[in-house]
C-alpha positions in Angstrom: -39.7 113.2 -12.3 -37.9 116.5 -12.0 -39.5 119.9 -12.6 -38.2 122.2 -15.0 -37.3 124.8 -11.6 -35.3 121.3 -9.9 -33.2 120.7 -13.2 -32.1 123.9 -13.5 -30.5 124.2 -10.4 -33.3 125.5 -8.5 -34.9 124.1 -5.0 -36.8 120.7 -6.1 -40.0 119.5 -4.7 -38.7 117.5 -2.1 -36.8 121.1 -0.7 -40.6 123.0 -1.2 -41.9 119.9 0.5 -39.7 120.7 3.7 -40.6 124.5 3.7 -44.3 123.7 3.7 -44.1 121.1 6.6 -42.4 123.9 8.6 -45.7 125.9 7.9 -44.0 128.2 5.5 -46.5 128.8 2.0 -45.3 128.1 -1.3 -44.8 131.9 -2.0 -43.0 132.5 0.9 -40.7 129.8 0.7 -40.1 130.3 -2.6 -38.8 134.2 -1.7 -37.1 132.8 0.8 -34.8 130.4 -1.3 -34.6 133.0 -3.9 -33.1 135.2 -1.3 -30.6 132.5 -0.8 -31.8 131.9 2.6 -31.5 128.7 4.2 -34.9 127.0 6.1 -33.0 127.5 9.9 -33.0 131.2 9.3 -36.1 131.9 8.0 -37.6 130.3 11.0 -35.6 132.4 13.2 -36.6 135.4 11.5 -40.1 134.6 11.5 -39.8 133.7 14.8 -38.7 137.7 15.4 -41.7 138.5 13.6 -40.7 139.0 10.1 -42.4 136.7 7.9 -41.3 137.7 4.4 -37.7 137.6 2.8 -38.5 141.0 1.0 -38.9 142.4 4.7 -35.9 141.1 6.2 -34.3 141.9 2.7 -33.2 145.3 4.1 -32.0 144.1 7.5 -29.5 141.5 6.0 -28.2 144.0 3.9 -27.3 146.0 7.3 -26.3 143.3 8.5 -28.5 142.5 11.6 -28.8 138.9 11.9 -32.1 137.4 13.7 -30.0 137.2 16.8 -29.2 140.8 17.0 -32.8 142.2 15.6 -35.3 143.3 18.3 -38.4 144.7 16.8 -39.5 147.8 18.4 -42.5 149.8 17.4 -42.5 152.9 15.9 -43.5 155.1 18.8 -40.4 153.7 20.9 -38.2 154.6 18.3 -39.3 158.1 18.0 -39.1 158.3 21.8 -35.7 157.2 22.2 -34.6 159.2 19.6 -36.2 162.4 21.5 -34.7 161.4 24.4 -31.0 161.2 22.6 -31.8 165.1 21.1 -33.3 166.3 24.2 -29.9 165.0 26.2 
């Protein structure tokens, strides 16, 4: 039996299935395939740390893939950006 989500085009139980077994919850997996992501990235992303589609939202729209994203905490950042004034 289909759901209502599956027949219209949507991600069907069997796709939410997958997501879950990979230890993603239903809400997250279901931002996730909203986002159009597929499940390989979102593992690599929340193997960088981010968890949530909303937060790597912002980075894919830069365009920093989960290759190219190193999280850094916000003390570095202000410190290497002193150090690029200061030179």
């Amino acid at each position: 039996m289909k759901t209502a989500l599956g027949t219209a085009g949507g991600p069907g139980p069997e796709e939410y299935r997958e997501w879950l077994a990979r230890g993603f919850t239903l809400l997250q997996a279901r931002e996730w395939l909203v986002d159009g992501v597929d499940l390989g990235e979102a593992e690599r992303w929340r193997a960088r740390g981010i968890g949530t589609a909303s937060a790597a939202l912002p980075l894919r729209v830069r365009g920093i893939t989960p290759q190219s994203y190193t999280p850094t905490t916000r003390r570095a950042r202000r410190r290497a950006q002193r150090g690029a004034t200061a030179a």
